[in-house]
KOLKEDREN-924356 format. One line per 10 residues: number of its first residue (from 1); their letters; for each residue x, y, z of C-alpha. Coordinates in pm, whole numbers, plus 50000, padded with zeros to 5 digits. Example, Ala and Ser with C-alpha at 12.3 -4.5 7.8 and 13.67 -1.06 7.14 Angstrom:
1 = AS = 51230 49550 50780  51367 49894 50714
END
This chain:
1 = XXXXXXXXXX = 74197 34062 39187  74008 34173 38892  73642 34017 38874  73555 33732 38673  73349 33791 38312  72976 33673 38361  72739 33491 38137  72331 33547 38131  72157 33205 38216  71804 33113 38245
11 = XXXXXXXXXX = 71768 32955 38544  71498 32734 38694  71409 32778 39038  71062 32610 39065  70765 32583 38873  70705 32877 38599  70968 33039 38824  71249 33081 38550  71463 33380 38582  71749 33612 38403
21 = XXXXXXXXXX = 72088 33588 38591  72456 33641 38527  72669 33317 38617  73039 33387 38699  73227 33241 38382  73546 33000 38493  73827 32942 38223  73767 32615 38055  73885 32334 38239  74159 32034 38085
31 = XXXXXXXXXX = 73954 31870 37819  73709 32134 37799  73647 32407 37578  73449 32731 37620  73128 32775 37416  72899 33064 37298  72595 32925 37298  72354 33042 36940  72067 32807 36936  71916 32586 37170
41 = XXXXXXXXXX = 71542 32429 37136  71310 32329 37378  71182 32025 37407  70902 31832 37586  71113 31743 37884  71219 32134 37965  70864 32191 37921  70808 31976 38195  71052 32110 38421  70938 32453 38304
51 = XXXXXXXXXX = 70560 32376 38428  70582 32185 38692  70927 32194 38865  70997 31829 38768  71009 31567 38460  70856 31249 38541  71065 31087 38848  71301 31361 38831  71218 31740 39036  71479 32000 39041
61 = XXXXXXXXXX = 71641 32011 39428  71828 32305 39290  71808 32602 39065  71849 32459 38685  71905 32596 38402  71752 32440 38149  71810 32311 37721  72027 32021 37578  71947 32063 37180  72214 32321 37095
71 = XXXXXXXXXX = 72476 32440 36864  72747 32722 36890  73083 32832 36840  73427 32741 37005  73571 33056 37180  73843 32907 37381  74040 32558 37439  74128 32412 37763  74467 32291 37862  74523 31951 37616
81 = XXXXXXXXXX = 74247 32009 37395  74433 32123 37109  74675 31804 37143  74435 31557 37217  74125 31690 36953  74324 31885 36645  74016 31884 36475  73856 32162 36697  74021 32520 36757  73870 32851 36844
91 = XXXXXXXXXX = 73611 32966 36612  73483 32643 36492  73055 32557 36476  72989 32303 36651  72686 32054 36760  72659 32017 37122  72621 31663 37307  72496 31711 37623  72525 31361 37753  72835 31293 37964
101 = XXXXXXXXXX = 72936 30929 38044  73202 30825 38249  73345 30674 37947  73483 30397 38147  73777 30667 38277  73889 30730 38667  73900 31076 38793  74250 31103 38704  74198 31011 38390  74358 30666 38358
111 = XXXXXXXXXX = 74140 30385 38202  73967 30181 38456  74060 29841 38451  73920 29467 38570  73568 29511 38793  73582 29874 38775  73517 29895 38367  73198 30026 38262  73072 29813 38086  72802 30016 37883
121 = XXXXXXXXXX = 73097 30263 37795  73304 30010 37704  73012 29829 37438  72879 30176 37265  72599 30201 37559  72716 30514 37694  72352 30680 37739  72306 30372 37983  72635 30499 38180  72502 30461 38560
131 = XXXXXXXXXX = 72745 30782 38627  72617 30960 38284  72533 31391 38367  72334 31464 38113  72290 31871 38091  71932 32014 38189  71858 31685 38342  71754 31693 38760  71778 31303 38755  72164 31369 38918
141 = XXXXXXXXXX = 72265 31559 39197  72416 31798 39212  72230 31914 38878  72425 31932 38556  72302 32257 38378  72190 32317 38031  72220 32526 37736  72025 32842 37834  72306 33070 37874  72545 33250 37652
151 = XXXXXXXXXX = 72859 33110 37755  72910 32771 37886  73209 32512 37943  73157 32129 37812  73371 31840 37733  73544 31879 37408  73466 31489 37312  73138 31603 37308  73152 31866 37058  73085 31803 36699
161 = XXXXXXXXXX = 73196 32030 36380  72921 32178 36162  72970 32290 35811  72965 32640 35763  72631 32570 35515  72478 32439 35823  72241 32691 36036  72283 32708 36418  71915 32594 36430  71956 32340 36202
171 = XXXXXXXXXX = 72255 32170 36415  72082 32224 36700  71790 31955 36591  72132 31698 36559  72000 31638 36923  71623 31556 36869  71748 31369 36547  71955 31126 36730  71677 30995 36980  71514 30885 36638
181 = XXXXXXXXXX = 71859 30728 36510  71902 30553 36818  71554 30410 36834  71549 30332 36458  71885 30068 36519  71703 29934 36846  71473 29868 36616  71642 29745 36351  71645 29987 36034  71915 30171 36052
191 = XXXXXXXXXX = 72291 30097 36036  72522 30088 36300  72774 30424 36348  73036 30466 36119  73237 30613 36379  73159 30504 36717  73345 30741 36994  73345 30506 37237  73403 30133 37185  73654 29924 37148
201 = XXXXXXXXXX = 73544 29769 36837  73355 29818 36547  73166 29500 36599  73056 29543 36965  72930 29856 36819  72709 29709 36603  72566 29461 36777  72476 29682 37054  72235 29900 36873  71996 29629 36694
211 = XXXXXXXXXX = 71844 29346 36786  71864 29156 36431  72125 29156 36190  71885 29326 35912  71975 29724 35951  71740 29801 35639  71382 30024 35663  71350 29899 35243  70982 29750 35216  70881 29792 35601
221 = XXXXXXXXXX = 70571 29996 35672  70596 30261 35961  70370 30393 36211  70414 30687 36403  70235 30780 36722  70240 31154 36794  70325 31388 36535  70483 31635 36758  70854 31761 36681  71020 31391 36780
231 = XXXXXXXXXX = 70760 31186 36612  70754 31415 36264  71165 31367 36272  71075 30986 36290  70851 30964 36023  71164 31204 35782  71397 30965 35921  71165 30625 35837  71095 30797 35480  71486 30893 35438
241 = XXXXXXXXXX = 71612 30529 35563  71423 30398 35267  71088 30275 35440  70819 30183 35159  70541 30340 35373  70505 30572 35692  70149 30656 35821  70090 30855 36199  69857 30921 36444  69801 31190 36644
251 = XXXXXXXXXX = 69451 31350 36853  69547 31658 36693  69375 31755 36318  69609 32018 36261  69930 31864 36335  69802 31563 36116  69715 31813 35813  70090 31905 35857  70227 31622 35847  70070 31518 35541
261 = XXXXXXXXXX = 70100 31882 35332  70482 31870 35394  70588 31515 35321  70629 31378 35635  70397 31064 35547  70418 30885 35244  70308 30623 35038  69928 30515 34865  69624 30597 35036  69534 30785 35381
271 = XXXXXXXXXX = 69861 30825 35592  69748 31024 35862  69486 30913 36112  69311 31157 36402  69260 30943 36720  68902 31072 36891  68925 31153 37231  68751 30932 37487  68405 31072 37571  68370 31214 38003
281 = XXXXXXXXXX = 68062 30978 37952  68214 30651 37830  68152 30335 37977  68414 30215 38226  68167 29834 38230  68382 29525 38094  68319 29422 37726  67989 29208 37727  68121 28964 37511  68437 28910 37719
291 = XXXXXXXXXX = 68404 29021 38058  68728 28988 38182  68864 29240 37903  68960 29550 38057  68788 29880 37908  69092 30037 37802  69250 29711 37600  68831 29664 37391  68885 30095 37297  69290 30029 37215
301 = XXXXXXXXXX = 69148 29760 36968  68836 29927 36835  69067 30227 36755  69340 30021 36598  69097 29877 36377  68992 30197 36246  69309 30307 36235  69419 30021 36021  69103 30076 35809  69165 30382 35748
311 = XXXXXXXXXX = 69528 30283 35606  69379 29988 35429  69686 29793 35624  69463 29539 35748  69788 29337 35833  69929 29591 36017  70284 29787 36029  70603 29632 36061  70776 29912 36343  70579 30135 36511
321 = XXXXXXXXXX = 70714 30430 36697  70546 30484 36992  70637 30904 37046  70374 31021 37304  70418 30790 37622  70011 30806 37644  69839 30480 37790  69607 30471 37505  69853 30466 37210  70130 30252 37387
331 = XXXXXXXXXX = 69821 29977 37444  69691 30049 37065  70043 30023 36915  70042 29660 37018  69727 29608 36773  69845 29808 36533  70142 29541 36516  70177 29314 36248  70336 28968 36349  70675 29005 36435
341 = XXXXXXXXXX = 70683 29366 36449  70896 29594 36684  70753 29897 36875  70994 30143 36910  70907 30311 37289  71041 30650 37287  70732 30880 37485  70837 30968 37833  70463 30972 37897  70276 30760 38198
351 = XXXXXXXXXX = 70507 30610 38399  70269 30289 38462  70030 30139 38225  69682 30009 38417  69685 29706 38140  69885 29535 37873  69746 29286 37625  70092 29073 37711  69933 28754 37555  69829 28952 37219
361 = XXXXXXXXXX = 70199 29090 37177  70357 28737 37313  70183 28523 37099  70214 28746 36768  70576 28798 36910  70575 29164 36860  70891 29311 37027  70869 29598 37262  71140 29766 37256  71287 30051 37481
371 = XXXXXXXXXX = 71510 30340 37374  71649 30602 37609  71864 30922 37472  72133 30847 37199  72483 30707 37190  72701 30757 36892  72497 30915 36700  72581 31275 36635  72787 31226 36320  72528 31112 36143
381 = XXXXXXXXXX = 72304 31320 36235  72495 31634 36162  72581 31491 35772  72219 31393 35750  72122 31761 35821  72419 31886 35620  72269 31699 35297  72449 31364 35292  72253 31014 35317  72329 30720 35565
391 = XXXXXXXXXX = 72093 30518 35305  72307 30271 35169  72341 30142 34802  72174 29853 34840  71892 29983 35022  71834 30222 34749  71837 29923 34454  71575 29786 34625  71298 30086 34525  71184 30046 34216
401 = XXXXXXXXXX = 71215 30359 34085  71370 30688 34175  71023 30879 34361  71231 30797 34706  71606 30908 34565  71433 31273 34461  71215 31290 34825  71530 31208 35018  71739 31511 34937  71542 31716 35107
411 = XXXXXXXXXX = 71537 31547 35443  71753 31897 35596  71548 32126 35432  71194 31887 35549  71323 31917 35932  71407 32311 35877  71022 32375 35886  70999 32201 36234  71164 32539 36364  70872 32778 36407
421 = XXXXXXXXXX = 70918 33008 36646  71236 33207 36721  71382 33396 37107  71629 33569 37245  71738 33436 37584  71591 33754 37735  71257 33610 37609  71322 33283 37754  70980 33278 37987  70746 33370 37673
431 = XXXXXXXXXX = 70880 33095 37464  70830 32843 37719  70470 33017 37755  70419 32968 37368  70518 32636 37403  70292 32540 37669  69981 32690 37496  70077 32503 37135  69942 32800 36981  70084 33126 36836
441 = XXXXXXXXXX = 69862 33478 36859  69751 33421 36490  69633 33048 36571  69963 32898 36448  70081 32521 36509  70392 32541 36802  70658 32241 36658  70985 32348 36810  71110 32659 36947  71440 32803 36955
451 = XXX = 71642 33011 37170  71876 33212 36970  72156 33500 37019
END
């Protein structure tokens, strides 16, 4: 029997313990397609894994291999593929979704009926799928693995075309981009999906994804915690979804300074603001003038005041993406709220926060608002990265001149310069080093790093 071909993987075994090996490679099973892998990124959850053997809740109980923002090329088709997806054929670029719902299916194939539907499938929810695998992730067992190898097999539903003026790099950020699409309609200022893979009906597509029927970013003021890769792709998105004004904070100077020298915040005045870093020596004593007020909730408000000083947005911001899971901004978000507002929480950060300010957010009925992964959203992300606008006519009237029309066009070539650093899957351990330190030898700024053949 002759042997089977092998692919190279990087593959997780335990903290910093990440090593070359060749994987047998299978033919593509029904359904499936075969995929050479040419660009994946890493993000803050491999990172995670990478460091400490575990993201969150979630530790690796078996070698991993890690990456789920990736693009590549079609190399062969499983059995029904080409009669059930036309569209796709060897040789095609395509975006890789590494989510996989049960999308409301038995194993056989047949469409579950009565009890037995899924109902998140079934209403455009699929990211909340209880029996979703989602590639790199250890939250299932057995582990699902990621993108770090050459060749891989993956459902060919999940597999998205890419224009041929479209970079592997560029497709790849179709991934990162769709956390922000997701979390913009949970919040409310973005449309629905034009073409949702999953649901029955355009409607219950729509309604699942906001929680108003306004789906328009024209004259709300953003604010954007964390101005790492994910929260300098919310602030493009807020600015190309027609937002009048998008400000961010961060603890880091230099990732601030970039945000504002390439056009990631907008509008009059300051829009960047650096958060100082609690002193080892600061008081942990209630507030004098209200005792009962927790420590942490008087510094959230003293820096939200500053904050909003510093924006001359005394009011404060109408959606606020909350990108870095830290106690301190997810408690300062809340005063950086105007009434009515919506924060967006997309950090994976601190699992538990020590205090809330429930009554300041309840009585200024500020929604908070979770958002986990992405469901039909890799359409639009690809033609947003492949120059076309999800901005809608009458979202555009609404400017009063053309500054916005002119910024928006470059939205692809704005999230381009988020790539900054560029491996080979041999080199897989030193990017994830680079990435760790934030830092390049010459004392550049680490946004997102790719792994590339």
């Amino acid at each position: 029997m002759p042997a089977l071909p092998t692919s190279i993987a990087a593959v997780l075994h335990g903290p910093k313990d990440l090593r070359l090996e060749p994987r047998s490679l299978w033919a593509p099973e029904p359904g499936q397609c075969q995929l050479e892998v040419k660009s994946t990124g890493l993000c803050g959850s491999d990172l995670h894994y990478y460091l400490a053997g575990r993201n969150g809740d979630f530790a690796i109980r078996s070698p991993l291999v890690l990456g789920h923002e990736s693009s590549g090329i079609v190399t062969a088709l499983g059995a029904g593929v080409a009669t059930q997806y036309p569209h796709l054929r060897v040789g095609m670029r395509v975006a890789i979704e590494c989510g996989i719902p049960c999308r409301s299916l038995n194993p056989d194939g047949s469409e579950r009926t009565g009890k037995d539907v899924c109902k998140h499938c079934s209403n455009s929810r699929y990211n909340l799928c209880k029996n979703l695998r989602f590639c790199s992730s250890a939250k299932t067992f057995p582990h699902r693995d990621g993108m770090l190898q050459q060749k891989i097999n993956h459902e060919a539903w999940c597999l998205h075309p890419i224009p041929d003026t479209l970079s592997y790099s560029q497709a790849a950020l179709a991934e990162p981009l769709s956390v922000l699409l997701h979390a913009s309609r949970r919040a409310g200022i973005c449309p629905p999906p034009s073409h949702p893979s999953l649901a029955s009906s355009s409607s219950s597509s729509a309604s699942s994804f906001t929680s108003s029927s306004s789906t328009s970013a024209a004259g709300k003021k953003i604010l954007v915690f964390g101005v790492g890769a994910i929260g300098l792709i919310a602030c493009a998105l807020a600015h190309e979804l027609g937002a009048e004004r998008v400000c961010a904070v961060d603890i880091n100077n230099d990732r601030l300074a970039f945000a504002a020298r390439e056009g990631f915040t907008y509008g009059e005045g300051t829009g960047t603001y650096c958060l100082p870093l609690p002193s080892r020596n600061q008081s942990t004593e209630p507030n004098p003038s209200n005792p009962k007020e927790p420590e942490v909730i008087r510094r959230a408000k003293e820096n939200a005041a500053h904050a909003l000083a510093i924006f001359d947005e005394p009011d404060g911001f109408d959606v606020i993406f909350e990108c870095t899971g830290a106690e301190s901004c997810i408690l300062m978000s809340v005063f950086c709220a105007t009434l009515g507002a919506r924060i967006a929480l997309i950090g994976m950060g601190s699992p538990l926060v020590s205090s809330f300010p429930i009554s300041a957010a309840a009585t200024r009925e500020v929604d908070l608002i979770g958002s986990f992964r992405y469901a039909d959203t890799y359409n639009e992300a690809v033609n947003l990265l492949s120059g076309s606008h999800i901005f809608t006519a009458n979202c555009k009237s609404r400017h009063s001149n053309g500054e916005h029309e002119l910024k928006e066009a470059g939205f692809s070539q704005k999230l381009a310069k988020l790539v900054t650093h560029r491996y080979p899957l041999n080199r897989a351990k030193e990017a994830f080093e680079l990435l760790a330190r934030g830092r390049d030898e010459q004392g550049g700024i680490v946004l997102k790093v790719m792994i590339e053949s």
